[in-house]
DRENKOL-793729 format. One record per residue: residue in one letter; x, y, z of N, C-alpha, C, CB in turn. Coordinates in steps of 0.001 Angstrom, whole numbers, plus 500000, padded with zeros to 6 digits. Each point is the difference from the previous one (the first is absolute). Glycine has a CB too. Layout:
N
aXYZXYZXYZXYZ ...
***
This chain:
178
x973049606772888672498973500549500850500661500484501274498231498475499022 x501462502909501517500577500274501229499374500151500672501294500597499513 x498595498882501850498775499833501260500802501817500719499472496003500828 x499246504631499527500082500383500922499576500477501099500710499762498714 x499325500529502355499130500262501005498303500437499560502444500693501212 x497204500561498171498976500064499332499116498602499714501335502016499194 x499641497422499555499233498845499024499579498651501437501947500541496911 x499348499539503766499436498581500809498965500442501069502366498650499814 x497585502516500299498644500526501166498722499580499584501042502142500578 x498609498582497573499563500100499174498937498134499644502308502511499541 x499059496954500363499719498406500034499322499745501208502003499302498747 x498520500438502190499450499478501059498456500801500673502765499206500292 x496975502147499553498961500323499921498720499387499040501591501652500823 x498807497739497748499306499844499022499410498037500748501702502296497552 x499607497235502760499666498806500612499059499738501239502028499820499043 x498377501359501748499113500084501491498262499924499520502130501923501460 x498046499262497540498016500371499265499866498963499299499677502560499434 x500886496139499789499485498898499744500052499318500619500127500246498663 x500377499690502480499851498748501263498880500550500616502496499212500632 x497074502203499782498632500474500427499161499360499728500431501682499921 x499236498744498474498949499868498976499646498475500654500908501663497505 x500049497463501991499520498550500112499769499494500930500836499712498685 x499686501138502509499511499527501071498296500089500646502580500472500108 x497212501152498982498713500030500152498835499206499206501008501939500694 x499574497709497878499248499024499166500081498763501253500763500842497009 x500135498718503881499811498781500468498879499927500976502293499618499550 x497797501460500856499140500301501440498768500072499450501566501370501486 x497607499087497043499000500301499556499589498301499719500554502845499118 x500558496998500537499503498360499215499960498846501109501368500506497550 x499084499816503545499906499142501114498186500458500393503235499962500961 x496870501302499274498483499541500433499173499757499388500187500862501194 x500279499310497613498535499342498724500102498600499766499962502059498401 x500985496951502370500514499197499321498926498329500932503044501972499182 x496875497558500330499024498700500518500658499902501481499525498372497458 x499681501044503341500837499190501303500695498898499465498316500450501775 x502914498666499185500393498918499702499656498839499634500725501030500878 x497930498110499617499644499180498929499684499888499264500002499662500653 x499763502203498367499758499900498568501830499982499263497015501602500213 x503401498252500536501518499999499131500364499005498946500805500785502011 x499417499592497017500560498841498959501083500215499110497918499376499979 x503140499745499725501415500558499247499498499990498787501978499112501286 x497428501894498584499676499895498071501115500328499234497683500832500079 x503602499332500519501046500137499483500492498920499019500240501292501915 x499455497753498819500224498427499619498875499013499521501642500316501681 x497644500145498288498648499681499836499517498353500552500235501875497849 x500672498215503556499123498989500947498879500022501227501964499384499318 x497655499911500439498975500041501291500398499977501279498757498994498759 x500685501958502463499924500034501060499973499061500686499405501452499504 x501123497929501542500092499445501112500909498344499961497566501644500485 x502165497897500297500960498946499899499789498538498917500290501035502559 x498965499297496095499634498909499960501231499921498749497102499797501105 x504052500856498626501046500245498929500752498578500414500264503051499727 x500285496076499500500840498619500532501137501180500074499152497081498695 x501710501939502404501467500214500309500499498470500079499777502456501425 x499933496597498377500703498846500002499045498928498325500745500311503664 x500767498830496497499350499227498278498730499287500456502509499212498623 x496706500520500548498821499617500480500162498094500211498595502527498601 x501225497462502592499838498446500447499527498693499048499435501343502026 x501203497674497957499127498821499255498746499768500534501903498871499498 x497443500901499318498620499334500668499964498621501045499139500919497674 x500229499343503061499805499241500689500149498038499270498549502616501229 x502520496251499512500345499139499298500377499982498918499080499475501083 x501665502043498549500922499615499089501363500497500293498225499896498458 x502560499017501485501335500245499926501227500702499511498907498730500339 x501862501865500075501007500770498921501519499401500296498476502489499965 x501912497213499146501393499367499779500790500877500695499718498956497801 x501535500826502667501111500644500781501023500295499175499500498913501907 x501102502010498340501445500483498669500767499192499777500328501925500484 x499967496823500442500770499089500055498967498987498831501377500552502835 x497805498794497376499164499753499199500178500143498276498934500562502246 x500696500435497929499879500814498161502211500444500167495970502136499777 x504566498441500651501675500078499024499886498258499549502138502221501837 x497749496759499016500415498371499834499257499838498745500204498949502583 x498645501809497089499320499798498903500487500223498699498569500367501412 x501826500912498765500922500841499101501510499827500086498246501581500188 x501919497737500501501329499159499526500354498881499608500326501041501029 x498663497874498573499658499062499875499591500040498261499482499723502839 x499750501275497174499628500321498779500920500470498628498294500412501694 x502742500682498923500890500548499758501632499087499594498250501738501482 x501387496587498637501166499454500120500757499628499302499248499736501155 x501907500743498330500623499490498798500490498684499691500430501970500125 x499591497165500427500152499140500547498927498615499723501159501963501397 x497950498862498720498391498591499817499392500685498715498894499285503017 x500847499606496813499162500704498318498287500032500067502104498638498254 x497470501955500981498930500839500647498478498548499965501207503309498770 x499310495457500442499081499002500073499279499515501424501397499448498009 x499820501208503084500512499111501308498764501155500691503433498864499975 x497040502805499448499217500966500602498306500220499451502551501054500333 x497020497839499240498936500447499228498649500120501452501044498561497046 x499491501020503888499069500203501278500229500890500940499670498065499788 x501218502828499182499916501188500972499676501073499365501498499235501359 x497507500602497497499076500944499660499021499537499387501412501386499963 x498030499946500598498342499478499228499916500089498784498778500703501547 x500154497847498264499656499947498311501182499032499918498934502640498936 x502773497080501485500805499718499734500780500899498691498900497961501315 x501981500955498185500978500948499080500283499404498333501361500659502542 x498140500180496876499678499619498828501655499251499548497680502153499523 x502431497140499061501536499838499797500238500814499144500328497915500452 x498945502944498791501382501352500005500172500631501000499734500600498089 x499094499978502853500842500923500847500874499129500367498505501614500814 x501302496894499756500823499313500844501488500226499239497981498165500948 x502076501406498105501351500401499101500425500820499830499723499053499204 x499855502378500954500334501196499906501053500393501471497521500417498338 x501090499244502629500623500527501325501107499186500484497871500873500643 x502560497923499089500724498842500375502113500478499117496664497772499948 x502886502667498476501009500589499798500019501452500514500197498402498245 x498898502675501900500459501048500866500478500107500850499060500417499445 x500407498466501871500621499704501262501645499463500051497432499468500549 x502705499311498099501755499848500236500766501075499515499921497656499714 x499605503320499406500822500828499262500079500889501363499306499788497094 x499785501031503455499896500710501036501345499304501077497003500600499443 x502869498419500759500940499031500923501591499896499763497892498624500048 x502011501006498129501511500472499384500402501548500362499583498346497838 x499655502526502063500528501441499710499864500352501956498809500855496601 x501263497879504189500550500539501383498736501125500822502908499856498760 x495877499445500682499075501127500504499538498789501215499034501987497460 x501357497391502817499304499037501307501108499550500573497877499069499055 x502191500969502412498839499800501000499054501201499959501493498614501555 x497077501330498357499387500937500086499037499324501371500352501132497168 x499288500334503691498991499951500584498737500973500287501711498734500498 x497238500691500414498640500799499511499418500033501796499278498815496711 x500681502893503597499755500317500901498090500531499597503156500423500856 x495912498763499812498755500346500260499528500798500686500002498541499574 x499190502312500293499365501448500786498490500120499789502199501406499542 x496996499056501404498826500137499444498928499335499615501231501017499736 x499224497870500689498962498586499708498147500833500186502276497486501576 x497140502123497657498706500415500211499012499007499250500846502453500287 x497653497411500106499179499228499311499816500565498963499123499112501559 x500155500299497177500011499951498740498692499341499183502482500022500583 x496700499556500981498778499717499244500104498159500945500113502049496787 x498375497128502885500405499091500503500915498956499535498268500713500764 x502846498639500074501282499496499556500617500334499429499525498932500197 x500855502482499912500879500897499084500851500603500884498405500487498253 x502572500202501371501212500891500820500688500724499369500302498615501284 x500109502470498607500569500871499453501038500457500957498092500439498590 x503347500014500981501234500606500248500744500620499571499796498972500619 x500887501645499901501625500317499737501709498892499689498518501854501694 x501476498659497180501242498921500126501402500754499251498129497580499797 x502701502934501111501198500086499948501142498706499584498981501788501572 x501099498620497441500773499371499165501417500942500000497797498881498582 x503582500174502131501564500517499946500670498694499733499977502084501773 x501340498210497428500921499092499526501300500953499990498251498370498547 x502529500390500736502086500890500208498997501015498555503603497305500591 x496098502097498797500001501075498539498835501294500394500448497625497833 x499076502421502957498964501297499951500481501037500726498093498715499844 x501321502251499369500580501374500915499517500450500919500578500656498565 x498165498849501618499086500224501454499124498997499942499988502445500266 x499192497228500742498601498816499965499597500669498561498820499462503020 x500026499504496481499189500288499034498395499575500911502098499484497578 x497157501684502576498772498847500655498661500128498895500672500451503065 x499128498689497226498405499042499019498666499996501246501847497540498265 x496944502812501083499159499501501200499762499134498932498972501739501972 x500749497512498867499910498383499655498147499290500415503338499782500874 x496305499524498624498655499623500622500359498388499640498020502422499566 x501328496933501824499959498742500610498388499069499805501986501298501806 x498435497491498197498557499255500215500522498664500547498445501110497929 x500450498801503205499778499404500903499340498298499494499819502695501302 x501265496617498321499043498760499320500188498451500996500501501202497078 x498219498863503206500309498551500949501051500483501369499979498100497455 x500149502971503210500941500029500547501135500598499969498976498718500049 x501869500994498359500649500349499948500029501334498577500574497605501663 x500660503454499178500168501457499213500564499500498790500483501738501944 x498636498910496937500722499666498697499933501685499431499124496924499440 x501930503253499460500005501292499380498637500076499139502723500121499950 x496806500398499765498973500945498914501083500150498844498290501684501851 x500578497655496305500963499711499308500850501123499858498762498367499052 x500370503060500482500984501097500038501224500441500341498466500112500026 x500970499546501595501171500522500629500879499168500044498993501284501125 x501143496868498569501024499559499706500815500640498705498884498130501237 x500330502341498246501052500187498353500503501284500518498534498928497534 x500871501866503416500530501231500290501319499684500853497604501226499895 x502513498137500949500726499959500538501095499182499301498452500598501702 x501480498525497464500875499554499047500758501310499470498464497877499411 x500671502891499830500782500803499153500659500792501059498542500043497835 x501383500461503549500696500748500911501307499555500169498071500484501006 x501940497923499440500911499564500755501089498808498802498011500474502630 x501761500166495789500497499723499190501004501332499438498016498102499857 x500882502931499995500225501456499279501461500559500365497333500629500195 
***
C-alpha cells in the first residue's frame, strides 16, 4: 500500500465527517436524554444509587467468625501425618467414618513419604455461612507443589469450637494429599 499526500488528506477528511456526525448524534441524544436521576447502568444491569455492597457482608449480629489463625491450626491439625484420624474425629463434623478414616490416614503418610509436608494453609476471606457456619479460602503450599492449591472450605461452629464441614474435610484431604 502506498500512502500519499492525496490518500492521507482523503483519510483524515473521511475521519473529521465521522467525528462530526457523532458528535451531532451526541448533542441530539443529550437533549432527548432523561435528567440525572433518571440515570441507570443498564450496561450492567445494576441498580442506581448506593445501595450495590462494596464490602463482605458482616456477621450477624452475636455471631462470631473464626480468625485465619484459628481455621490454618485447624487445617493443620487435620492434615497430620502423624496422628491418625481416630484422634481427629473432633475435628469434623458428623466425625470420621473408618474407611474414610483409613483412607485419609494412609494418604496422609504416603503424601509425607513422597516429601509433600511440611505443608501450610494461608486463610483469606473468612465469611458467614449461615448460623454457626463459616466459609473460606484456604491456600494450601508445600516443598512438592508448584503453586498454593486453594479450596474454599466451609466451617461449623460447634460448642465454640471451629470444626471442618464433612466435605470440606475430605476436600481438603484430597488437596493436601494430591
Amino acid at each position: 500500500m502506498r500512502l500519499t499526500v492525496k490518500s492521507v488528506a482523503t483519510s483524515v477528511a473521511a475521519l473529521g465527517s465521522i467525528g462530526a456526525t457523532a458528535a451531532g448524534v451526541t448533542s441530539i441524544a443529550s437533549a432527548a436524554a432523561p435528567g440525572p436521576a433518571d440515570v441507570r447502568p443498564a450496561a450492567v444491569g445494576a441498580p442506581y444509587g448506593p445501595a450495590l455492597p462494596q464490602d463482605p457482608v458482616p456477621p450477624a449480629p452475636g455471631q462470631d467468625l473464626p480468625t485465619p489463625d484459628q481455621l490454618s491450626s485447624l487445617c493443620n491439625q487435620a492434615t497430620d501425618p502423624g496422628v491418625s484420624y481416630t484422634t481427629k474425629t473432633n475435628l469434623v463434623e458428623n466425625g470420621i467414618s473408618p474407611d474414610e478414616g483409613h483412607l485419609a490416614d494412609h494418604d496422609l503418610r504416603k503424601a509425607y513419604r513422597d516429601g509433600k509436608f511440611p505443608e501450610t494453609f494461608a486463610v483469606t476471606n473468612i465469611q458467614p455461612a449461615g448460623p454457626n457456619a463459616a466459609q473460606a479460602d484456604v491456600a494450601i503450599s508445600g516443598p512438592k507443589f508448584a503453586g498454593p492449591v486453594t479450596k474454599h472450605l466451609a466451617f461449623i461452629n460447634q460448642g465454640g469450637n471451629w470444626i471442618l464441614q464433612h466435605d470440606s474435610a475430605i476436600a481438603l484431604i484430597q488437596a493436601a494429599t494430591g
